[in-house]
NUTIZA-772537 format. One record per residue (C-alpha): residue number from 1; residue in three letters; y, x, z. Coordinates in Angstrom, 3 decimals. Layout:
% residues N
ATOM;seq;type;y;x;z
ATOM;NUM;Ala;Y;X;Z
...
//
This chain:
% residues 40
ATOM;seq;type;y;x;z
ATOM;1;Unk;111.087;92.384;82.775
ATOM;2;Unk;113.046;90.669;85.638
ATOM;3;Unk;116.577;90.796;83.356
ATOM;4;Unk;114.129;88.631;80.695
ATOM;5;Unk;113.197;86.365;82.921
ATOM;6;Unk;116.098;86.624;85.406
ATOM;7;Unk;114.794;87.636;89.143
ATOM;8;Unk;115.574;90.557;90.552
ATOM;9;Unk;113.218;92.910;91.723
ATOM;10;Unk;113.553;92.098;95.407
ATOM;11;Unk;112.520;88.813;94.394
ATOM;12;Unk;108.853;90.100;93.188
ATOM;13;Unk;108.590;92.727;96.156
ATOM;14;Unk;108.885;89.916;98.642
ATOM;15;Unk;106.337;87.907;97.047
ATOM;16;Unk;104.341;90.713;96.955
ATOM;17;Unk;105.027;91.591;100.635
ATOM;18;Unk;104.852;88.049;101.632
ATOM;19;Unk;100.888;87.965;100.079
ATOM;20;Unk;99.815;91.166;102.070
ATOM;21;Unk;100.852;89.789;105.555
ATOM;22;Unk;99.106;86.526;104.701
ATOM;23;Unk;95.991;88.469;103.413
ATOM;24;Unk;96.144;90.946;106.745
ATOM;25;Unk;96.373;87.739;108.900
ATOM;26;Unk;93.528;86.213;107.471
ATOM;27;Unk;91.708;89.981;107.577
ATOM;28;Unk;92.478;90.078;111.158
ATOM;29;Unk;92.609;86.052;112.251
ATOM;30;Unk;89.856;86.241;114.414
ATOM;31;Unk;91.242;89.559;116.941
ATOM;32;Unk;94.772;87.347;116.330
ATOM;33;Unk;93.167;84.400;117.875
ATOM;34;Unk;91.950;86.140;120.967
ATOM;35;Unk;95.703;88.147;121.803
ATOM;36;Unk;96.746;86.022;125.175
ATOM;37;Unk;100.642;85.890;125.017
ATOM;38;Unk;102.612;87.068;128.107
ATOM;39;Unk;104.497;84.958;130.352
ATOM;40;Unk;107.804;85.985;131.427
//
């Protein structure tokens, strides 16, 4: 399908990698929110 339509397949696995981090972010927003970041 991506030679008909002219993407290549990295193209659709990055999308497709690019939803699951946003989807595991929102999953996990709230334990996110409460991670204190280190000073150096």
């Amino acid at each position: 399908m991506s030679e008909i339509i002219g993407t290549p397949p990295e193209y659709w696995l990055n999308l497709q990698h690019m939803h699951d981090l946003a989807a595991a972010r929102e999953q996990q927003a709230d334990a996110l929110e409460r991670i204190t970041p280190l000073v150096a």
